[in-house]
C-alpha positions as a Python dict, from the first residue, in 0.01 Angstrom:
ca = {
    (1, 'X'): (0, 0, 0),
    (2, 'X'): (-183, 112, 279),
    (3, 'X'): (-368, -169, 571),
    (4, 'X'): (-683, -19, 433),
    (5, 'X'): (-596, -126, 40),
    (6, 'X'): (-458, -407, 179),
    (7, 'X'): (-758, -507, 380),
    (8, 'X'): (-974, -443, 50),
    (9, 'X'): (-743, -630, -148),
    (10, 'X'): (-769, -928, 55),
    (11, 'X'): (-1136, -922, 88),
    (12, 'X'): (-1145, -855, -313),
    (13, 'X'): (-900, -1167, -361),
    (14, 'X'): (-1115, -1404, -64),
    (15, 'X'): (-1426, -1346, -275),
    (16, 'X'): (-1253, -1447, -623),
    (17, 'X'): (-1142, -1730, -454),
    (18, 'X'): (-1492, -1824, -320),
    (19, 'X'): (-1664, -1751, -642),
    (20, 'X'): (-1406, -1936, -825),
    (21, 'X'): (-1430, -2275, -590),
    (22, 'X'): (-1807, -2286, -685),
    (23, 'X'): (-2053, -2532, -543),
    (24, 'X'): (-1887, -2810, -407),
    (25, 'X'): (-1522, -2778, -516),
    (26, 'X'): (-1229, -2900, -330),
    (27, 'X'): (-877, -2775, -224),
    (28, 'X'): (-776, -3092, -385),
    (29, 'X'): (-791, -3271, -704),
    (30, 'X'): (-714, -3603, -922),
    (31, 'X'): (-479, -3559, -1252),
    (32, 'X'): (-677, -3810, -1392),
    (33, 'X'): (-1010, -3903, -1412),
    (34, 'X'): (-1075, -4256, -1247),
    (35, 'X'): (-1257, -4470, -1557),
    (36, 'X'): (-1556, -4615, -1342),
    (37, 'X'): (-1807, -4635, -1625),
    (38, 'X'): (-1532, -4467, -1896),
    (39, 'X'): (-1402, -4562, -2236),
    (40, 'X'): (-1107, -4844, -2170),
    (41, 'X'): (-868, -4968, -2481),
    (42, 'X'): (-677, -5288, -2425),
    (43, 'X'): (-382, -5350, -2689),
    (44, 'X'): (-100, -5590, -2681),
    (45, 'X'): (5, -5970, -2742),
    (46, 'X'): (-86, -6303, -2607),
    (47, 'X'): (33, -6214, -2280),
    (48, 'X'): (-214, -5954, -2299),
    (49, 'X'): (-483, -6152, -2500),
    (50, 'X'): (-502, -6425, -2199),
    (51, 'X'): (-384, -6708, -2467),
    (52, 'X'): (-452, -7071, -2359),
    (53, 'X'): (-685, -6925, -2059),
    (54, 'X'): (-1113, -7005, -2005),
    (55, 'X'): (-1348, -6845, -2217),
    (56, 'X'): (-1208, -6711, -2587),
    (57, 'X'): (-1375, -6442, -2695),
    (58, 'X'): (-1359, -6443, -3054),
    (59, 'X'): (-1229, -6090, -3087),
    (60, 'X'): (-1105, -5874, -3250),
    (61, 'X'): (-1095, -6196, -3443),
    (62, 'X'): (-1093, -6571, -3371),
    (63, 'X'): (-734, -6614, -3485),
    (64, 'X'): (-597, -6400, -3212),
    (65, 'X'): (-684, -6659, -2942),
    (66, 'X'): (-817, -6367, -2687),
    (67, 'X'): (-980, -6486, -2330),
    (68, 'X'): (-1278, -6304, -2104),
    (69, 'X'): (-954, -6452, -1854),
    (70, 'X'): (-744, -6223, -2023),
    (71, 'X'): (-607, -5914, -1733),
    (72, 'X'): (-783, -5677, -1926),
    (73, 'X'): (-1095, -5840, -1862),
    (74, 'X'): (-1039, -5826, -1479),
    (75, 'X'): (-963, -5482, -1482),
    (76, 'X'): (-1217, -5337, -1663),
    (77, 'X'): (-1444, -5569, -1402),
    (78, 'X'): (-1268, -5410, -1086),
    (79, 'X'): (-1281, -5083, -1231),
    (80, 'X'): (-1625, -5084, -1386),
    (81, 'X'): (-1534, -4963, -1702),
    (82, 'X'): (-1657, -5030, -2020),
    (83, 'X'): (-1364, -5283, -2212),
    (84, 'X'): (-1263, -5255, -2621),
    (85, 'X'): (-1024, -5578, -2625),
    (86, 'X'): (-834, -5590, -2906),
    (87, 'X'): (-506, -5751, -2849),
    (88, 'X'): (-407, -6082, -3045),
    (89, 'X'): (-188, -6311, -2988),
    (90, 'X'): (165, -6283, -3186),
    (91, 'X'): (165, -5920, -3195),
    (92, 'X'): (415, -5670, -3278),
    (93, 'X'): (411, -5310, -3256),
    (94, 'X'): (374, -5294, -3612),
    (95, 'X'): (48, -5438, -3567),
    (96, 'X'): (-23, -5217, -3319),
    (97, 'X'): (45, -4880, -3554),
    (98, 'X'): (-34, -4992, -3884),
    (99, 'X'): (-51, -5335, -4032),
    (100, 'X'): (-352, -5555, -4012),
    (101, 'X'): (-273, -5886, -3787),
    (102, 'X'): (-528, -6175, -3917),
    (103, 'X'): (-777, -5964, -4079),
    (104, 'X'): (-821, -5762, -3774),
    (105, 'X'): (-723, -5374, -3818),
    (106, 'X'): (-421, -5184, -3663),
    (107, 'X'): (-501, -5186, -3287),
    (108, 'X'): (-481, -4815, -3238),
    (109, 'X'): (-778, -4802, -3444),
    (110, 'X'): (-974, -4837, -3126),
    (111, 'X'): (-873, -4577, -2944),
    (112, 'X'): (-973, -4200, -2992),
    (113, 'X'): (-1031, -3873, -2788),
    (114, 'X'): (-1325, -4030, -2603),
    (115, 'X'): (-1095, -4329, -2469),
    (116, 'X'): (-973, -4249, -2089),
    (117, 'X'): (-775, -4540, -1978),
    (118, 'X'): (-553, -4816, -2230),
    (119, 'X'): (-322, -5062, -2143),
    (120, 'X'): (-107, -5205, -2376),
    (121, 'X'): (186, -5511, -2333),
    (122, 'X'): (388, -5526, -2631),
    (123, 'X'): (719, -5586, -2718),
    (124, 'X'): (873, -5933, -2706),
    (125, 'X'): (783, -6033, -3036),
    (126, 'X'): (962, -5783, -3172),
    (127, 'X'): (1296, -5925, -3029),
    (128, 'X'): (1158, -6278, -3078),
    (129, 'X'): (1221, -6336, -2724),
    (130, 'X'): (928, -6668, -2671),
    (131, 'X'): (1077, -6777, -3022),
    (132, 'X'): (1413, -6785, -2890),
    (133, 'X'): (1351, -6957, -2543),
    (134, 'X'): (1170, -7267, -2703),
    (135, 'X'): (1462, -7291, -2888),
    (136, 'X'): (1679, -7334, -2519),
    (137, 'X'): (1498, -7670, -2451),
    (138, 'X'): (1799, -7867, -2276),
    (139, 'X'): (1781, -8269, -2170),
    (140, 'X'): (1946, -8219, -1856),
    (141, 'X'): (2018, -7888, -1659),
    (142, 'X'): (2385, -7847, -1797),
    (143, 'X'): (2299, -7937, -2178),
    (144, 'X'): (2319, -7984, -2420),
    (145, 'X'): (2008, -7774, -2570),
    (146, 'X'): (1828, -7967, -2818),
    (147, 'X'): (1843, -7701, -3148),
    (148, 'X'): (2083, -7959, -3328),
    (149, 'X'): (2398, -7805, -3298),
    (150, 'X'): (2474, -7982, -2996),
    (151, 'X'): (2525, -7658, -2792),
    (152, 'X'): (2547, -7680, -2392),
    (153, 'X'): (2353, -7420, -2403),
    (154, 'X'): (2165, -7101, -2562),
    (155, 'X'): (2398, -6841, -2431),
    (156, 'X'): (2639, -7001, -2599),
    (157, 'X'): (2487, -6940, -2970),
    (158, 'X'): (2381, -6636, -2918),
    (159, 'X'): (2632, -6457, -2745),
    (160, 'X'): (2995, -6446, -2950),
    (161, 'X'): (3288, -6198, -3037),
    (162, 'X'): (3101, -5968, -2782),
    (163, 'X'): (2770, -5949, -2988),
    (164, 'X'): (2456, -6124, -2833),
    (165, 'X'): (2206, -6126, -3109),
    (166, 'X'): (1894, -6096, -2859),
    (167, 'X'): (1992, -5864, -2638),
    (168, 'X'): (2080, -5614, -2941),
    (169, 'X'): (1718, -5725, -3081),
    (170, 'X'): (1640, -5567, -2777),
    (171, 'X'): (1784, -5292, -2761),
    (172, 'X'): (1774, -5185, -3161),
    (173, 'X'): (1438, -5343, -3313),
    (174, 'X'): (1220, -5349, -2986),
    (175, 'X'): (1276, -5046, -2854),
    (176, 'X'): (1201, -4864, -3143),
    (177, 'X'): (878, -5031, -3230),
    (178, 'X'): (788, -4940, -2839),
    (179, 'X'): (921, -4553, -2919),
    (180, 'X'): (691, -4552, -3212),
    (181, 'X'): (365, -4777, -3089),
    (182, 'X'): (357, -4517, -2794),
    (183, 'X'): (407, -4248, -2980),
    (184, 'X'): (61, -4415, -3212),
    (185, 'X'): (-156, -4484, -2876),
    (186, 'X'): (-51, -4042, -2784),
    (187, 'X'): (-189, -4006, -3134),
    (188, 'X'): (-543, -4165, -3106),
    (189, 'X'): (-589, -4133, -2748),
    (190, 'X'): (-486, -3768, -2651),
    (191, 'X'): (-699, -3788, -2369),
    (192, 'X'): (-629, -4133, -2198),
    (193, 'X'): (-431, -4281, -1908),
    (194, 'X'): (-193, -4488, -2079),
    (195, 'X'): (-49, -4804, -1876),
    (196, 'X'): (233, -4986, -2019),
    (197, 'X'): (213, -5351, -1796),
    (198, 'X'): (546, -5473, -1826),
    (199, 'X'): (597, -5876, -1899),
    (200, 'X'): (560, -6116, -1588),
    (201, 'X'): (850, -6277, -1486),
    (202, 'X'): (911, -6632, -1727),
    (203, 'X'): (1220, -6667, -1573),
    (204, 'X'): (1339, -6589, -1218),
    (205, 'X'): (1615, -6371, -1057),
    (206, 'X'): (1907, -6509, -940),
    (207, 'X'): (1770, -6470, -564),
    (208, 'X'): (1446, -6630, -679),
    (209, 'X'): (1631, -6971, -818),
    (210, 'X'): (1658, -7260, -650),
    (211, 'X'): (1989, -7406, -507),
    (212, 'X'): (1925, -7688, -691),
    (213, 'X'): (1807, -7503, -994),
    (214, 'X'): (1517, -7512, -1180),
    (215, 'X'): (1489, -7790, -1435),
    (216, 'X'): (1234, -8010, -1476),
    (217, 'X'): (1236, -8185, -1830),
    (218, 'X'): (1028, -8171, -2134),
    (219, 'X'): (1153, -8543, -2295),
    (220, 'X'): (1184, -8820, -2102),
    (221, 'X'): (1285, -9238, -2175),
    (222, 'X'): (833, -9260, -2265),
    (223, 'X'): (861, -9020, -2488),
    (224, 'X'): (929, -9251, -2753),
    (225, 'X'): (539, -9346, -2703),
    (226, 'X'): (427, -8990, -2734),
    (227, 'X'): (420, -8926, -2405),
    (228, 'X'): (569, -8591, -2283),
    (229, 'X'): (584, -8491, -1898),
    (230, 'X'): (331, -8120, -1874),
    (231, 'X'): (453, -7817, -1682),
    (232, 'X'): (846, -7845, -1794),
    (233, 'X'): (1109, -7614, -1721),
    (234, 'X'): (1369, -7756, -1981),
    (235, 'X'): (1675, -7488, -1970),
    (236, 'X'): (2037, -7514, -1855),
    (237, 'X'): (2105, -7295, -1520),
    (238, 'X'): (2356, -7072, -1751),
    (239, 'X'): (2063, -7015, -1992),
    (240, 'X'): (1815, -6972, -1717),
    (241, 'X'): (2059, -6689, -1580),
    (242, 'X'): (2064, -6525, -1967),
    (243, 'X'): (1704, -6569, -1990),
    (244, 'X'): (1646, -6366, -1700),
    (245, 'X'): (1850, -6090, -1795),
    (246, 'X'): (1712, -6018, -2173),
    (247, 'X'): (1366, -5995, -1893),
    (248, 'X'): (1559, -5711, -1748),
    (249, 'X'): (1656, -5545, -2037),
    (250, 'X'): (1356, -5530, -2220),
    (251, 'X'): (1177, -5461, -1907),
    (252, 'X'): (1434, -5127, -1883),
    (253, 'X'): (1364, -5036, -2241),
    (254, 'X'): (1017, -5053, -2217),
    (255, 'X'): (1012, -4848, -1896),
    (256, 'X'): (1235, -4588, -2059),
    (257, 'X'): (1030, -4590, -2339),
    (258, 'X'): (701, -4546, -2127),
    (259, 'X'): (860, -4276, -1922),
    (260, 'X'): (929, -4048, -2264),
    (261, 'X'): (563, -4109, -2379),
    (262, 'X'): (464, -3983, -2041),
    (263, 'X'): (295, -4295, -1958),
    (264, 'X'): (239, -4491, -1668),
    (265, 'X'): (480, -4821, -1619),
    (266, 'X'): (432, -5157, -1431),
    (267, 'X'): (705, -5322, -1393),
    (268, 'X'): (622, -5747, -1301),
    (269, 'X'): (932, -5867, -1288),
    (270, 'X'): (1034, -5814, -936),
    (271, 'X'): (691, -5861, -759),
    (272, 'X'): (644, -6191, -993),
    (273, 'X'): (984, -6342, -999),
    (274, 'X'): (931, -6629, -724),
    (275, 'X'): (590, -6717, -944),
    (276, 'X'): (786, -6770, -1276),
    (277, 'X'): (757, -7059, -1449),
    (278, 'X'): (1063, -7221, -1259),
    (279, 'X'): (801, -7215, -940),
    (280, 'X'): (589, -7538, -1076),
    (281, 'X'): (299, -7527, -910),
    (282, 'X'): (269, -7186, -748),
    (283, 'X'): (352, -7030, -1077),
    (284, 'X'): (179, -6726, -1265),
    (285, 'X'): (359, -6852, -1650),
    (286, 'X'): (290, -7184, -1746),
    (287, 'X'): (594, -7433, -1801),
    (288, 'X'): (641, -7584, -2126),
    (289, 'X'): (456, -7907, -2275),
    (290, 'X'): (530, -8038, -2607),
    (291, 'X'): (275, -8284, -2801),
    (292, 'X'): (320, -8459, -3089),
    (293, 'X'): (145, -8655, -3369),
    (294, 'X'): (64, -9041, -3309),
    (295, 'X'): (415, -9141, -3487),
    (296, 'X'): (634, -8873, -3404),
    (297, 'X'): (619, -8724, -3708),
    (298, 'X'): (596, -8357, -3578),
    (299, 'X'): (660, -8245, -3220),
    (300, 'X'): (548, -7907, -3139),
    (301, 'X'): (490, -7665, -2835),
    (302, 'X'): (132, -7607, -2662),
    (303, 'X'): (99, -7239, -2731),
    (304, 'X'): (9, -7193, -2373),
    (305, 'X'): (379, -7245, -2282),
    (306, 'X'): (542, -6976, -2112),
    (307, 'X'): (198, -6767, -2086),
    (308, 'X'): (27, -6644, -1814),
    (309, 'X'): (-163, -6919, -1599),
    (310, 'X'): (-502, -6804, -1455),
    (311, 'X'): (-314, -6632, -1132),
    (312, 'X'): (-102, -6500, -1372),
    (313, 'X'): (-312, -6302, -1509),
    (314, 'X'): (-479, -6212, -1217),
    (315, 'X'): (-223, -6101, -1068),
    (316, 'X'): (-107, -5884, -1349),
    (317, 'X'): (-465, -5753, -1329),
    (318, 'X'): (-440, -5608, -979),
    (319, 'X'): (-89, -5488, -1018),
    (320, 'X'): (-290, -5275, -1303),
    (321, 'X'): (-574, -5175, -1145),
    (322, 'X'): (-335, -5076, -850),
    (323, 'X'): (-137, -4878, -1064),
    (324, 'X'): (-488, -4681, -1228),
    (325, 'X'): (-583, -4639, -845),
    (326, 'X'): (-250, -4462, -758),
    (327, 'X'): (-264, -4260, -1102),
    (328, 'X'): (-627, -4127, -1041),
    (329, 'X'): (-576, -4088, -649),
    (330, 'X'): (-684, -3721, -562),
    (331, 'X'): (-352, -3511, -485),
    (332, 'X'): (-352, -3231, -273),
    (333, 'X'): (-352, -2862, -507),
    (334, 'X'): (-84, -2644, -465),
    (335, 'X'): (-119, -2243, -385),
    (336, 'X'): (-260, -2029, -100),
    (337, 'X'): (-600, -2193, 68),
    (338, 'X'): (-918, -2013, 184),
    (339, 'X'): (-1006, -2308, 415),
    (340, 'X'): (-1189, -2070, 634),
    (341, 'X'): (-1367, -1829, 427),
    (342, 'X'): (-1481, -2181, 226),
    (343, 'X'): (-1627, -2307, 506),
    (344, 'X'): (-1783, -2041, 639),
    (345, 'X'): (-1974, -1880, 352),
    (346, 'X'): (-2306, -2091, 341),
    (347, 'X'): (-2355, -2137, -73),
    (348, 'X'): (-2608, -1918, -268),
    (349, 'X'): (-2752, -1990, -566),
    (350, 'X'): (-2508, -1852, -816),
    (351, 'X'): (-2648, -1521, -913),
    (352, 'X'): (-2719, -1419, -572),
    (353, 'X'): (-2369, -1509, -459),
    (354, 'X'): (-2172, -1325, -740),
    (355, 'X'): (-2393, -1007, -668),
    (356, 'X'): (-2319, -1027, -292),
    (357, 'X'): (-1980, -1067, -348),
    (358, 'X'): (-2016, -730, -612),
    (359, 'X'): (-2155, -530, -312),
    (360, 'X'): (-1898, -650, -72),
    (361, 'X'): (-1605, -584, -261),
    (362, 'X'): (-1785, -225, -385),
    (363, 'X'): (-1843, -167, -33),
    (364, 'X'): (-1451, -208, 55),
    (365, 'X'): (-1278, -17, -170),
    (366, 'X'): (-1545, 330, -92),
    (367, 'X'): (-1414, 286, 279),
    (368, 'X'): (-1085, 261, 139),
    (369, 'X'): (-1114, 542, -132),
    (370, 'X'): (-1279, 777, 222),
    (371, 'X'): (-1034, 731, 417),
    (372, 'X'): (-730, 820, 156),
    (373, 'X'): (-928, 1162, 120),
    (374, 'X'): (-931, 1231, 474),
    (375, 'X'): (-554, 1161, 450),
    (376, 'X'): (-360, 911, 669),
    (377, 'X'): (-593, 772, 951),
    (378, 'X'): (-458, 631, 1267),
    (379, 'X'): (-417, 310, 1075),
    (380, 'X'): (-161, 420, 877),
    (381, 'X'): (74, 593, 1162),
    (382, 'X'): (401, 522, 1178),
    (383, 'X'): (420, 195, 1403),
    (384, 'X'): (710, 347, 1663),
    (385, 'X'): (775, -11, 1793),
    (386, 'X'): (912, -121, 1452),
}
């Protein structure tokens, strides 16, 4: 092609790329939409629902024990945008897809093409994982563990002839009720952000564990009154160690998952695990607390046990919100710029600017197609210094 064409050619392709920039467009761009004032879908459990926290809500129904504390709450606050809440305490991902949970309908039902940001924490149930812990409760830090078959501990029970029953609950039930729930929320919400916020940290890490371990118990010598010590952390350091690791694994399935649905994940564990419920005071989960009827007759665990305290969930919150921030962030657009020409060209209104940009490109290519008929100009001499 001769420099002529060429020039043409590149003054043909600056003024597509002008025309096609339009009023205020950028050389960069978000691949998602940031939901200030948008459609936002939270689905999941109790950790999601905010149980035992300030200010039930009532919804999707009263049975499901859902908080304004909840961290969906705080991030549709921080984000300003507009909150459906519909996750219930004891969820599964069945009653995320399809079954009715207390009278309220299949949480998916919420979402459709208008929704642009859910978060969903699902899961555990599935495995049973908060049914199993309560039954670790120990009377001293090396056993035994109080289920009645006089165990030392959980691991114990659960773990035999190289089968451990949670950790395949894991692995089988949970993570295909996760495959399938996200594969449900792609469904209904073709348009959305999806954020799976992983569990927070019940249990710490091995680095995160004190020398002395972590018990603190649930029964003591006045118990026999009724009286039972709040804020326990009643498990045996071997189940402690187990504990943590079925966190791990189900935090790696639902990751994996999350990453085949396309989704974003937040993982808690690490950032949270010196705020587990082994950190007393300075936790985000709540220790356990039993109560009891006046004789004794039933003993039972306060459902806020081993649920997110108020930092908790406020934490979880801005691990979210962070993680919305990052997804939404504008990202720089690949392929050749026009800074220049962009900056320039002082905008027209529209018509004006597409017939200017006719006239120029018309008037390029008739000094092209002129000089061609006069044959090769000076221009298109052989360059000797080549």
């Amino acid at each position: 092609m001769s420099r002529s064409l060429r020039s043409a050619a590149l003054v043909a392709a600056s003024i597509l790329a002008i025309t096609a920039l339009g009023p205020g467009a950028t050389d960069a761009a978000g691949a998602a939409t940031a939901p200030s004032g948008q459609s936002y879908v939270a689905l999941g459990d109790s950790y999601a629902a905010g149980l035992g926290l300030s200010d039930p809500t009532g919804e999707p129904v009263p049975a499901c024990a859902q908080t304004a504390s909840d961290y969906p709450h705080r991030v549709a606050r921080a984000l300003g945008a507009r909150l459906t809440d519909v996750t219930c305490s004891g969820a599964t991902t069945r009653d995320l897809i399809d079954r009715r949970q207390n009278g309220a309908p299949p949480q998916v039902d919420a979402l459709s093409a208008a929704t642009r940001l859910v978060t969903v924490s699902i899961g555990g149930n599935d495995a049973d994982l908060l049914g199993a812990a309560s039954g670790c409760i120990a009377l001293s830090r090396t056993g035994p563990v109080l289920s009645g078959d006089a165990a030392q501990n959980c691991r114990s029970t659960l773990v035999s002839g190289g089968s451990d029953r949670l950790r395949d609950a894991v692995a089988t039930t949970a993570a295909t009720g996760l495959r399938e729930a996200f594969a449900a929320i792609r469904s209904k919400a073709p348009n959305a952000l999806v954020v799976v916020v992983g569990y927070p940290a019940i249990f710490p890490a091995p680095a995160d564990t004190p020398s002395g371990g972590c018990f603190r118990p649930v029964v003591t010598p006045e118990s026999v009154s009724g009286t039972f010590p709040t804020n326990g952390f009643p498990f045996t350091d071997v189940d402690v160690r187990y504990l943590a690791g079925l966190q791990e694994t189900l935090d790696a399935v639902t990751r994996t998952a999350s990453d085949r649905a396309g989704f974003t994940y937040v993982s808690n564990l690490a950032a949270g695990s010196a705020h587990s419920a082994c950190a007393g005071s300075d936790a985000y989960v709540a220790g356990i607390t039993l109560t009891a009827t006046s004789r004794l007759t039933s003993i039972s665990l306060d459902p806020r046990s081993l649920h997110p305290t108020a930092a908790g969930a406020a934490f979880l919150a801005d691990r979210t919100v962070a993680a919305v921030e990052r997804a939404t962030a504008p990202t720089s657009s690949a392929g050749p710029r026009v800074e220049m020409i962009v900056v320039r060209v002082p905008w027209l209104p529209i018509g004006l600017a597409l017939l200017g940009a006719a006239l120029v490109a018309a008037t390029a290519l008739l000094v092209a197609r002129r000089r061609r008929r006069r044959g090769d100009s000076p221009d298109d001499a052989p360059d000797a210094t080549r």
